[in-house]
N, C-alpha and C positions, 0 to 999 in steps of 0.2 A: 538512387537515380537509375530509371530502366535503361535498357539500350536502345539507342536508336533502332528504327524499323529499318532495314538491310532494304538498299536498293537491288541489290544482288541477293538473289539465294540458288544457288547450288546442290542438289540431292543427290545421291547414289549415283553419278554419273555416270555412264558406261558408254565407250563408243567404240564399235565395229567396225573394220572394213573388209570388204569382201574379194576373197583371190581366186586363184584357179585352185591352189588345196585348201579351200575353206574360208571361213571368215576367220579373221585376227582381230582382237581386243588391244587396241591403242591405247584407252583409257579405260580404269576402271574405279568405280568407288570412291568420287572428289565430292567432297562436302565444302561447299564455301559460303560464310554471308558476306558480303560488302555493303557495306553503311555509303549516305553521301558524302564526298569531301574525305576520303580515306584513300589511300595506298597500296595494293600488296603487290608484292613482289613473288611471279612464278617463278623458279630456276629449279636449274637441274641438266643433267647434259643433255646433247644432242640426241631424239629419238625418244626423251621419256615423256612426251606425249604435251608436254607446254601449248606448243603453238593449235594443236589438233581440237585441243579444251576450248581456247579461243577460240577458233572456227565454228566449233560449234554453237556457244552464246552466238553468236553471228549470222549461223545459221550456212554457214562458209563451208561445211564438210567439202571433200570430193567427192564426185560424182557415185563413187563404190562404197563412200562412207557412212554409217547412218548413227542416229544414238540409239542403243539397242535398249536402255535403262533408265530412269530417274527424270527428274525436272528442272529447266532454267526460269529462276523465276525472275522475269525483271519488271520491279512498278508493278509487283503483283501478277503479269501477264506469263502463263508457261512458254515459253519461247521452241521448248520442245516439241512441242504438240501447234504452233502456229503456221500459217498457209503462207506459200511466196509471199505475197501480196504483203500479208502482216510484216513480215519479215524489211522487207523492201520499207516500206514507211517506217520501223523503228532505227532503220540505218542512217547511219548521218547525223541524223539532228537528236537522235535517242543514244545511239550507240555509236561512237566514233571510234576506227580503227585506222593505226599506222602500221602498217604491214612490213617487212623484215626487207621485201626485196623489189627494190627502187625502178627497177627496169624489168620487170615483170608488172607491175601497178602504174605505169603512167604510160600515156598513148604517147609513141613513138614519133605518129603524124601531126599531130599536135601542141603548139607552144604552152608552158606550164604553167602562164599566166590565166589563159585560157581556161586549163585543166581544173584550179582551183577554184576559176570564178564559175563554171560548169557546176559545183557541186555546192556553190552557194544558189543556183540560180533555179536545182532540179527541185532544192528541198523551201524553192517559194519564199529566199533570205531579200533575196539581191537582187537586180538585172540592171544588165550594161553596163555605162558607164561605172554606175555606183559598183554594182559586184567588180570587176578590172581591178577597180581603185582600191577595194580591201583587198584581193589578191596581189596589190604591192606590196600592201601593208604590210599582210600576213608574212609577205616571204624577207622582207626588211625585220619581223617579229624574231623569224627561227635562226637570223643574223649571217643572208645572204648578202654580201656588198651589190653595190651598187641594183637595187631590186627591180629599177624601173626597165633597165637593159633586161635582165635574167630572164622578166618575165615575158620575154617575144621570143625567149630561146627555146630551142627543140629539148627532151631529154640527152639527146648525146650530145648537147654541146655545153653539157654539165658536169663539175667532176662525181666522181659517185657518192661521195657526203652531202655536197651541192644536192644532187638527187632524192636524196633520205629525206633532207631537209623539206622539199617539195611535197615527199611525201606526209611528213609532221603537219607541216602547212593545211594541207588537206584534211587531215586528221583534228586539226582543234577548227575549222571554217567554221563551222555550225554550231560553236560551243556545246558540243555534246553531253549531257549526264552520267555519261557511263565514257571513259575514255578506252580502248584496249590497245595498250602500244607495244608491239613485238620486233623488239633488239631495236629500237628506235633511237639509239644513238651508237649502236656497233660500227657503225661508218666514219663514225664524225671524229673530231680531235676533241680533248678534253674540255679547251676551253670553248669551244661551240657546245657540247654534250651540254655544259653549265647552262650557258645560255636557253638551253631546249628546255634542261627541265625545270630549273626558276621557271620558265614561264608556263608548263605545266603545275607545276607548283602553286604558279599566282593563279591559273583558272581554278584551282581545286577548290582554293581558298573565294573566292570570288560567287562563282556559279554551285558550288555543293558536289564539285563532278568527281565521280568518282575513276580511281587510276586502277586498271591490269597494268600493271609493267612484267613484262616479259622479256626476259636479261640470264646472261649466264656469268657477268659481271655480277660480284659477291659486295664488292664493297658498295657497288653502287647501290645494292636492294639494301645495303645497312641504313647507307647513308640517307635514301630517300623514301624507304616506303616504311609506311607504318607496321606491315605484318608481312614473313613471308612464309611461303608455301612451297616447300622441296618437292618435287616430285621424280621419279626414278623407274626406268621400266613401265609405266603407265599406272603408278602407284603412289599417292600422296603420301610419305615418308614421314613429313614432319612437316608442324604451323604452328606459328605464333609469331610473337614481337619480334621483327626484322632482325633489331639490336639484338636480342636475347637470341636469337634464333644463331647470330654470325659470332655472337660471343662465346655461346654455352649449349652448344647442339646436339643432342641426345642422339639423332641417330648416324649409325656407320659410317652411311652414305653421305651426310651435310659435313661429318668430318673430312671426309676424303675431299670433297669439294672444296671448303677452306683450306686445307693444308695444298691445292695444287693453286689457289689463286695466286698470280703473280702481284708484289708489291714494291715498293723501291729496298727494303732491305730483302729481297728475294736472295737464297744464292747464284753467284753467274756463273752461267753455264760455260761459262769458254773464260780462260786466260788471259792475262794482258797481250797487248797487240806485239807482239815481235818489237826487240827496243831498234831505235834507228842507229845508221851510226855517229860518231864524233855527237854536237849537238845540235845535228839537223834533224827536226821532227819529220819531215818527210822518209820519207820507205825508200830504201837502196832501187833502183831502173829493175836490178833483175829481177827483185822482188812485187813490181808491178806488174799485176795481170792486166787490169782496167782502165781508163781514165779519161776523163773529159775533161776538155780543155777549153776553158773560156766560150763555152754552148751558149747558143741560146735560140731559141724555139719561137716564133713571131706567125701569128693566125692572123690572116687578111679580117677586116670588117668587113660587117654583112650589110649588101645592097638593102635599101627603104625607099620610100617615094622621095627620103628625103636626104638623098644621096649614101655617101657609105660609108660609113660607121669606123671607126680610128682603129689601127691595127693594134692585136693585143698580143703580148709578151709572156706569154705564158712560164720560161725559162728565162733569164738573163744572166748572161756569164757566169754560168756552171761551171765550176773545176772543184774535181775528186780524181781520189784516185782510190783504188780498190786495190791491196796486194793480196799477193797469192795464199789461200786457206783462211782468211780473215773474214768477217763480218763489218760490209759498213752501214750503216744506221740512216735513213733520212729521216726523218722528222717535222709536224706542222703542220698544221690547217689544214683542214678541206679547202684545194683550191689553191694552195702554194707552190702547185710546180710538180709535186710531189711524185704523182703518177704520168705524169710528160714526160720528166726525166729518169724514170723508167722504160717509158714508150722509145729514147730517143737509144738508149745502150741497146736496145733490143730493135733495134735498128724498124719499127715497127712505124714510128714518124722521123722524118728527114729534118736534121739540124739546119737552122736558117743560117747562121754562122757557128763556128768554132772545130774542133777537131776530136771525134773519138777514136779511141785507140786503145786494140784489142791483142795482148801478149806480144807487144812492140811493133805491132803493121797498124796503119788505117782504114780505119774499115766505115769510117764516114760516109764515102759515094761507094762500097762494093755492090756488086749487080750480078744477076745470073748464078752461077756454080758457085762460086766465091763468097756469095751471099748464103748461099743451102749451107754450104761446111760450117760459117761462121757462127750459124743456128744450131748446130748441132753441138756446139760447144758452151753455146748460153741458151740455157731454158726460162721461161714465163711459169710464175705460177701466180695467177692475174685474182684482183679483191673481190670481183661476184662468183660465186659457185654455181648460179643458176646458167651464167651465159656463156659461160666456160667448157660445157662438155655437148657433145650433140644429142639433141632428145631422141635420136633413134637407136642410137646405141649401146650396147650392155655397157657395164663396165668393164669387163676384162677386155671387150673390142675398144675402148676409148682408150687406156691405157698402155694395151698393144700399138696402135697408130704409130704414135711416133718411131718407134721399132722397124716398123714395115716401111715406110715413108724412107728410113735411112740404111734403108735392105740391110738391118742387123739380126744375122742369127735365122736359124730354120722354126718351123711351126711349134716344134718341140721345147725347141729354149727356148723362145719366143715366153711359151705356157711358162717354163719356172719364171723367168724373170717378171712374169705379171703377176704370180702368185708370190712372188716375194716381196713386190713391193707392196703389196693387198696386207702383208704378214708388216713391212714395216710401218706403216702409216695406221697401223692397230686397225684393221677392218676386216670380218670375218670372208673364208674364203669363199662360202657359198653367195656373196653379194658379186660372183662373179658375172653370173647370168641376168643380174637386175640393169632396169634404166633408169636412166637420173632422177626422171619421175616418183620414185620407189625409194627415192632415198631424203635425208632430210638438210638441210643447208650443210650443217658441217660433217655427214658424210661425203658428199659431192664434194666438199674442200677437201676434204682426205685423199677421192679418187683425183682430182686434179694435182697434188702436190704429188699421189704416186707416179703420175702420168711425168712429169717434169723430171722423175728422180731414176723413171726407169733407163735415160741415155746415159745415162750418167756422166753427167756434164761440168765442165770444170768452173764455170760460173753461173748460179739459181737467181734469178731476178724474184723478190720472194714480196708482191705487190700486195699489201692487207694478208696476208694469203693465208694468217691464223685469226685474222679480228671474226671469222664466221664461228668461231667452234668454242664449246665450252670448256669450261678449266682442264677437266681432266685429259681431255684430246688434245688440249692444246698444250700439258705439259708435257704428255706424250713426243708430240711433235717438234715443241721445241729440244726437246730430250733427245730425237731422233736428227734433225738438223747439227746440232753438236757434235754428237757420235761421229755423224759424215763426214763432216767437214775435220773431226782429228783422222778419222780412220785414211779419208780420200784426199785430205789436200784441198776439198771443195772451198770455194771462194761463194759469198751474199753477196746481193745487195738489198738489203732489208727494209722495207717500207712501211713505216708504222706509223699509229697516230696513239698508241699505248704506249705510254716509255715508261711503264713499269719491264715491259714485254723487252722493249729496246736494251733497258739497262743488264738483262740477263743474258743476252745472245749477241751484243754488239762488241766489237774492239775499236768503233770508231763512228763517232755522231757528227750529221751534217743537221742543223738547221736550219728551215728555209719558211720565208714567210715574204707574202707576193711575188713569189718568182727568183729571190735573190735568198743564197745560203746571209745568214746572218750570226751565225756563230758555230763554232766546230770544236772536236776536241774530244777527248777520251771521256769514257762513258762518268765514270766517277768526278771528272771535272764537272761534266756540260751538270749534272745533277747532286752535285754537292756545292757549287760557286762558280754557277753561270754568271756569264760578263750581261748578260742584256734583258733587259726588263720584257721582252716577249719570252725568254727560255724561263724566267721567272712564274712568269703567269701560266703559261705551261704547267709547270710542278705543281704551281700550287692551285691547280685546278682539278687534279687528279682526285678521285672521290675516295674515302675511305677514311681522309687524315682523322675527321672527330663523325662519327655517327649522330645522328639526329634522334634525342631520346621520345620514342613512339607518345602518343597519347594512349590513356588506357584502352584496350581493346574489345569489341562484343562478344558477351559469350558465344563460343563456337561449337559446332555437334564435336562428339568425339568421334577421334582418330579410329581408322577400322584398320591400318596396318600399323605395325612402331618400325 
């Protein structure tokens, strides 16, 4: 039986981009076929050229980027050698792409209902009413509640999973033949990620559409895609059967990635939580750095013709408490509260009732001076890398900031201590003089976690702030967070929707699901004999537990590096 005819073929790929000392080679030398109704899986860490390969099928380079080598063949047409114009018409309805970063892809001025039903209506699917009415659809598809409301909202009046999903939305409108999804569920919570890619899944099976996943999640490319493709430094490493590939991986480099993927028997990075005393599970008063107390967070409804929309509760009666050098854990959905009640200890949005309290004062209503100091002692390191640092400034000037802002230290220390956290956050030191632009999702996470660690502050709000970065930075980092937190005393509050990630770094898990914690407890409870059928669906939502055995694969060129 031959092989099917490859909707995708890939040649000697090579792509340039052009600096002040020369052109740089991103990609070099990618051979791929994709068949319709198949899977592959790119990974590889951050900077080895994944998302830049995408761009280019796409036809997406940046502006200094070009492909210096080889051919895209899609439906037979070279995409390399094709005019805007070409390019423009295969987009959408030929080539569907969900792009990594949510708030950089969707108009800011614009409601998202809007935005979706726009890109049924450019590509001649839809209009008006009808297109509206599948942009509910679609956004009730990727398993936004309540879609009809959603879809009249702004981008920021979404949480940033909420926003991914928007963007996913967009991404299948057109039922595209060629799908390319990059970190397309890095935002989300487990049990929404499920939901995203089942229905990825069902177009594939349905339409013949073919899937890029681009992921630096291991188990996910096991679990879901037929074949994957390691790439490393701009150099395709290793391909073949996902399974075969995450089970029995020939080279160096696919080892090192497996061995840094977090999993629930991962080792933990940190200890049991300090015991209480007598048998009160609460934390001794001295031993409290943090806590909220019966919070809760309430957003006015938005004026319509047809008056104003029921107030929404985004927090209801929060109470945590954080003790001193500990880790604690949120947990749950896009959409649970999760990153509000971060917003709310970081005093960033004003509690509608309850009480925080900060190393035994109130720091609920602080204003003025009282509010500087109280920052200076709790730092942000917030879930987007892209809207996080200022596009005009190098890195070593963005990481300095906060330094200078809290007149710490002269120009000279100033230099070591940005050079030191450049050195702990594993980022080379000549990425001093670079801007954000020059760098890739999860180095930008890198320079903002350094940015947060240079005050050195007694409590890190730690919001997504590793779901951008791949395995091995991110066991870096979490490796590095540990370290701190024995060396300094530092106290989390750790925000994740990965509780493989959670079960390795936390000493205490809240989870929260519509705005109300719903179940708590130390990390090996909440994930070995959770009380409540949402922490349940949780776990067993997480990708990895059984891999999905591939169908046989097309012969592929051979490999030009091992």
């Amino acid at each position: 039986m031959s092989a099917p005819t490859p909707l995708l073929s890939i040649r000697d790929l090579a792509i340039e981009f052009a600096t002040p000392a020369g052109p740089v080679t991103a990609v070099r030398g990618v051979d791929l076929d994709l068949a319709p109704g198949r899977t592959v899986a790119v990974v590889g860490e951050s900077g080895s050229g994944k998302s830049t390969m995408a761009a280019a099928i796409n036809g997406l380079l940046a502006a200094n980027g070009r492909i210096a080598r080889g051919s895209i063949l899609f439906e037979g047409r070279d995409l390399a050698q094709a005019t805007p114009a070409e390019l423009r018409a295969v987009r959408g309805r030929g080539i569907g792409l969900v792009p990594q970063d949510p708030m950089s892809n969707l108009n800011p001025i614009q409601r998202v209902g809007r935005q979706i039903a726009e890109a049924l209506s450019v590509h001649g699917l839809m209009r008006g009413a009808a297109a509206w009415s599948r942009a509910v659809e679609l956004l009730d598809m990727v398993g936004i509640p309540d879609p009809g409301r959603r879809a009249k909202q702004y981008p920021h009046e979404l949480s940033g999973g909420m926003r991914q999903r928007v963007l996913i939305a967009m991404g299948l409108a057109c039922r595209p033949r060629l799908l390319i999804a990059d970190e397309p569920t890095s935002a989300l919570d487990v049990t929404v990620q499920k939901v995203i890619l089942d229905e990825m899944a069902a177009l594939t099976a349905e339409m013949g559409t073919a899937v890029i996943l681009i992921t630096h999640d291991l188990a996910l490319a096991a679990e879901r895609a037929d074949e994957a493709l390691v790439m490393f430094r701009g150099d395709m490493v290793e391909r073949g059967r996902a399974a075969e590939v995450m089970r029995s991986p020939r080279a160096e480099y696919t080892r090192r990635l497996i061995a840094a993927a977090p999993t629930l028997a991962s080792r933990r990075l940190v200890g049991d939580a300090v015991p209480a005393a007598a048998a009160d599970p609460r934390p001794r008063r001295d031993r409290v750095l943090a806590e909220l107390v019966g919070v809760r967070k309430e957003y006015p409804g938005r004026r319509s013709l047809f008056g104003r929309e029921p107030a929404f509760a985004a927090v209801e009666d929060m109470t945590l408490e954080i003790p001193r050098g500990e880790t604690v854990a949120v947990v749950g959905e896009s959409g649970s509260g999760k990153s509000t009640t971060a917003k709310l200890l970081l005093r960033i949005e004003d509690a509608t009732a309850g009480d925080i309290v900060f190393d035994g004062r109130a720091v609920t209503r602080l204003k003025g001076r009282a509010l500087f100091d109280f920052r200076r002692r709790v730092q942000p390191v917030f879930q987007n890398p892209y809207g996080s640092l200022d596009a005009r400034w190098t890195v070593g000037a963005s990481i300095e900031e906060p330094l200078r802002i809290h007149g710490l230290g002269d120009a000279v220390s100033r230099r070591t201590k940005v050079l030191d956290a450049l050195d702990a956050v594993a980022l080379p030191r000549e990425m001093l003089k670079r801007l954000p632009a020059e760098l890739s999702g999860g180095q930008r996470q890198r320079v903002a976690i350094a940015r947060a660690l240079v005050l050195e502050p007694e409590l890190v709000v730690l919001d997504e702030a590793v779901s951008a970065l791949d395995v091995i930075v991110q066991a870096q980092v979490l490796e590095l967070l540990a370290d701190l937190q024995a060396r300094l005393g530092l106290s989390y509050l750790f925000i994740s929707h990965d509780l493989a990630v959670v079960r390795q770094i936390a000493h205490h898990v809240h989870v929260m699901r519509r705005g109300r914690v719903v179940e708590s407890g130390a990390p090996e409870k909440i994930f070995t004999s959770p009380e409540t059928d949402y922490a349940r669906e949780l776990i067993a939502a997480i990708p990895g537990a059984a891999p999905r055995a591939a169908p046989p694969a097309p012969e592929q060129p051979a490999l030009r590096r091992a």
